[in-house]
N, C-alpha and C positions, 0 to 999 in steps of 0.2 A: 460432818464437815468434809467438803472434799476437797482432793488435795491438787495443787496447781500444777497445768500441763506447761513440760517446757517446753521452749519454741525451738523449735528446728532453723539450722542457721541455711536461708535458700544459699548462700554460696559458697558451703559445705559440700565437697563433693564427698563420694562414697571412695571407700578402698580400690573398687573395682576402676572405677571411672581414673583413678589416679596413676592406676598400674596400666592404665590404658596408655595414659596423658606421657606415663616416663616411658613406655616401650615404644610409642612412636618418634619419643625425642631422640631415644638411642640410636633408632631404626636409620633415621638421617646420614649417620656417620659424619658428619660435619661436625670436628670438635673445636674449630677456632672459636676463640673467644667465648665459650662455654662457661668458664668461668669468673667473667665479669660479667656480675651480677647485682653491682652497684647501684644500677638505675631501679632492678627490680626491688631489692633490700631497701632503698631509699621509699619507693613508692609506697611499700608494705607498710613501713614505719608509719608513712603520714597517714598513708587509711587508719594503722592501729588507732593512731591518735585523735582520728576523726572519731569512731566508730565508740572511742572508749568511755565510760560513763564519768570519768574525768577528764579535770581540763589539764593543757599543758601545765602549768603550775604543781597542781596536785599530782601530774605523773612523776615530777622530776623530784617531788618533796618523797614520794615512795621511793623510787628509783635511789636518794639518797640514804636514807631510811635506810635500804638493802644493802646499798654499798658502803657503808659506811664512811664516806664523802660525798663533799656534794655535787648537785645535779642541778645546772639550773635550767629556765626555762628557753633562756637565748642559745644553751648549748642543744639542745633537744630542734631547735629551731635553723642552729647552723648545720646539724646533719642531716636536715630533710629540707635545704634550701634549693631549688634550681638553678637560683638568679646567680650564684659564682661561676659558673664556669661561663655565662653571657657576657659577664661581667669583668671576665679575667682573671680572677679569682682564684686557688686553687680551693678545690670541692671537700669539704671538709665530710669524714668520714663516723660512725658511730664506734667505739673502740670494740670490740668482742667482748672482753671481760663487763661490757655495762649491757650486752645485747642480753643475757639473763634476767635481771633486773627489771631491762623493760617491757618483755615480754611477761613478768609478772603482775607491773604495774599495771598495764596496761588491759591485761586479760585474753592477749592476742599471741598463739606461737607463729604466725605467716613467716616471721622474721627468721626464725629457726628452720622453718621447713623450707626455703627457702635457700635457707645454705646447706639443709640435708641433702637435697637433691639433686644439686651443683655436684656432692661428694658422692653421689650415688646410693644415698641413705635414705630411711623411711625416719621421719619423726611423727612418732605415735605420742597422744597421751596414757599417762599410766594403766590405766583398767583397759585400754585398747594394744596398747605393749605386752600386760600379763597375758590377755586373750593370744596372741600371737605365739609368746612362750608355751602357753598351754598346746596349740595345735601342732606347734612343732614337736612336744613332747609327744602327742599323739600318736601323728605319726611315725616316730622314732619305735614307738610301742609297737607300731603295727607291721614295721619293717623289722624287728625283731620277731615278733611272733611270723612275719610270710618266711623269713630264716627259719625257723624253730622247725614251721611244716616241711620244709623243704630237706632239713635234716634230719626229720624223723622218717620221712618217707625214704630216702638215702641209703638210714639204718634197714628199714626194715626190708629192702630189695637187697642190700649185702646179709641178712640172715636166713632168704629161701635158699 
Protein backbone atom coordinates (compact mmCIF):
# COMPACT_ATOMS: atom_id res chain seq x y z
CA UNK A 1 0.00 0.00 0.00
CA UNK A 2 1.49 3.14 -0.55
CA UNK A 3 1.26 5.96 1.26
CA UNK A 4 -0.35 9.34 0.04
CA UNK A 5 1.92 12.31 -1.16
CA UNK A 6 0.95 15.68 0.51
CA UNK A 7 0.49 18.50 -1.70
CA UNK A 8 2.67 21.40 -1.47
CA UNK A 9 0.61 24.64 -1.00
CA UNK A 10 2.01 26.74 -4.44
CA UNK A 11 1.45 29.96 -2.20
CA UNK A 12 3.55 28.73 0.50
CA UNK A 13 6.57 30.66 0.33
CA UNK A 14 9.85 29.36 1.79
CA UNK A 15 11.72 30.79 4.89
CA UNK A 16 14.10 32.35 2.73
CA UNK A 17 11.78 33.98 0.38
CA UNK A 18 9.95 35.44 3.49
CA UNK A 19 13.18 36.90 5.19
CA UNK A 20 13.67 38.37 1.91
CA UNK A 21 9.90 39.87 1.65
CA UNK A 22 10.47 41.38 5.63
CA UNK A 23 14.14 42.85 5.00
CA UNK A 24 13.02 44.68 2.09
CA UNK A 25 9.90 45.97 3.96
CA UNK A 26 12.34 47.18 6.64
CA UNK A 27 14.75 48.43 4.09
CA UNK A 28 12.06 51.30 3.00
CA UNK A 29 12.07 53.14 6.30
CA UNK A 30 8.69 54.37 5.73
CA UNK A 31 6.84 53.48 8.93
CA UNK A 32 3.67 55.44 8.59
CA UNK A 33 0.93 53.52 8.68
CA UNK A 34 2.68 50.14 8.96
CA UNK A 35 0.48 49.10 11.30
CA UNK A 36 -2.97 49.24 9.91
CA UNK A 37 -3.27 46.27 8.65
CA UNK A 38 -6.96 45.80 8.65
CA UNK A 39 -7.49 45.65 5.04
CA UNK A 40 -4.82 43.06 4.84
CA UNK A 41 -6.18 40.88 8.22
CA UNK A 42 -9.80 41.31 6.62
CA UNK A 43 -8.69 40.00 3.15
CA UNK A 44 -6.71 36.87 4.77
CA UNK A 45 -9.93 35.98 6.74
CA UNK A 46 -12.05 35.96 3.59
CA UNK A 47 -9.48 33.81 1.51
CA UNK A 48 -9.21 31.62 4.87
CA UNK A 49 -12.87 31.25 4.40
CA UNK A 50 -12.80 30.68 0.83
CA UNK A 51 -10.18 28.15 0.73
CA UNK A 52 -11.35 26.27 3.84
CA UNK A 53 -13.02 22.84 3.62
CA UNK A 54 -15.88 24.28 5.53
CA UNK A 55 -18.62 26.61 4.99
CA UNK A 56 -19.13 29.65 6.90
CA UNK A 57 -21.69 28.00 9.14
CA UNK A 58 -19.64 25.16 10.07
CA UNK A 59 -16.61 27.66 10.76
CA UNK A 60 -18.48 29.57 13.28
CA UNK A 61 -20.19 26.37 14.92
CA UNK A 62 -16.19 25.36 15.46
CA UNK A 63 -15.09 28.58 16.26
CA UNK A 64 -18.01 28.56 19.06
CA UNK A 65 -17.18 24.98 19.98
CA UNK A 66 -13.42 26.69 20.89
CA UNK A 67 -14.68 29.63 22.57
CA UNK A 68 -17.08 28.55 24.42
CA UNK A 69 -19.73 31.13 23.10
CA UNK A 70 -21.18 31.71 20.19
CA UNK A 71 -20.17 32.46 16.88
CA UNK A 72 -22.45 33.02 14.19
CA UNK A 73 -22.39 33.10 10.62
CA UNK A 74 -23.49 36.96 10.18
CA UNK A 75 -20.80 37.79 12.59
CA UNK A 76 -17.91 36.02 10.58
CA UNK A 77 -19.65 38.00 7.69
CA UNK A 78 -19.72 41.52 9.20
CA UNK A 79 -15.90 41.25 9.89
CA UNK A 80 -14.87 40.42 6.31
CA UNK A 81 -17.67 42.84 4.82
CA UNK A 82 -16.23 45.93 2.54
CA UNK A 83 -19.61 47.26 1.89
CA UNK A 84 -19.56 49.40 5.47
CA UNK A 85 -17.41 51.77 5.11
CA UNK A 86 -19.03 52.56 1.14
CA UNK A 87 -21.88 52.64 2.97
CA UNK A 88 -21.12 54.79 5.94
CA UNK A 89 -20.96 52.30 8.20
CA UNK A 90 -18.38 51.95 10.65
CA UNK A 91 -16.14 48.78 9.67
CA UNK A 92 -16.72 46.15 12.09
CA UNK A 93 -13.66 44.37 13.24
CA UNK A 94 -12.66 40.47 14.18
CA UNK A 95 -11.88 40.69 18.14
CA UNK A 96 -8.24 39.14 18.86
CA UNK A 97 -9.39 36.76 21.49
CA UNK A 98 -11.62 34.95 18.60
CA UNK A 99 -8.68 35.33 15.91
CA UNK A 100 -7.30 31.83 17.54
CA UNK A 101 -10.22 30.01 17.26
CA UNK A 102 -10.42 30.85 13.62
CA UNK A 103 -7.47 30.21 12.60
CA UNK A 104 -8.18 26.65 13.94
CA UNK A 105 -11.28 26.27 12.47
CA UNK A 106 -10.50 27.19 9.62
CA UNK A 107 -7.06 25.59 9.07
CA UNK A 108 -5.38 28.76 7.99
CA UNK A 109 -2.62 30.90 10.22
CA UNK A 110 -2.29 33.91 7.32
CA UNK A 111 -4.33 35.83 10.09
CA UNK A 112 -1.65 35.31 12.69
CA UNK A 113 1.21 35.91 10.45
CA UNK A 114 0.03 38.68 9.47
CA UNK A 115 -0.09 40.45 12.60
CA UNK A 116 3.43 38.70 13.46
CA UNK A 117 4.95 40.62 11.04
CA UNK A 118 3.34 43.98 11.62
CA UNK A 119 5.23 43.22 15.27
CA UNK A 120 8.15 42.21 13.71
CA UNK A 121 7.72 38.38 14.51
CA UNK A 122 8.15 35.15 12.80
CA UNK A 123 4.95 32.85 13.11
CA UNK A 124 6.24 29.35 12.66
CA UNK A 125 4.22 26.29 13.04
CA UNK A 126 5.23 24.01 15.76
CA UNK A 127 7.84 21.30 14.18
CA UNK A 128 9.08 24.35 12.19
CA UNK A 129 9.38 26.66 15.57
CA UNK A 130 11.20 23.47 17.44
CA UNK A 131 13.59 23.26 14.13
CA UNK A 132 14.37 26.89 14.77
CA UNK A 133 15.06 26.36 18.56
CA UNK A 134 17.12 23.57 17.69
CA UNK A 135 19.59 25.62 15.27
CA UNK A 136 19.72 28.28 17.61
CA UNK A 137 20.87 25.87 20.29
CA UNK A 138 23.38 24.80 17.67
CA UNK A 139 24.94 27.47 17.24
CA UNK A 140 25.09 28.60 20.76
CA UNK A 141 27.08 25.19 21.04
CA UNK A 142 29.37 26.16 18.43
CA UNK A 143 30.02 29.62 19.74
CA UNK A 144 30.90 28.10 23.01
CA UNK A 145 32.96 25.47 21.76
CA UNK A 146 34.92 28.68 19.06
CA UNK A 147 35.21 30.34 22.99
CA UNK A 148 36.56 27.09 24.46
CA UNK A 149 39.33 27.04 21.37
CA UNK A 150 40.19 30.39 21.76
CA UNK A 151 40.77 29.84 25.68
CA UNK A 152 42.60 26.98 25.49
CA UNK A 153 44.88 28.42 22.90
CA UNK A 154 45.15 31.63 25.47
CA UNK A 155 46.21 29.13 28.23
CA UNK A 156 48.63 27.43 26.54
CA UNK A 157 50.61 30.63 24.94
CA UNK A 158 50.61 31.97 28.94
CA UNK A 159 52.45 28.44 29.84
CA UNK A 160 55.48 28.77 27.23
Amino acid sequence: MSKERRKIDDRQLSIFERLKDFEAASETGNNAGQFKIIDRLRASIREAMKHSLYNRYQIAGEMSHLLAETITKEQLDSWTRESDEVNGRTPRHIPAEYLLAFCKATGCNDPLIIIGRAAGLWVLPGPDALRAEIQHLDERVEQAKAEKRRRVMFLREMER
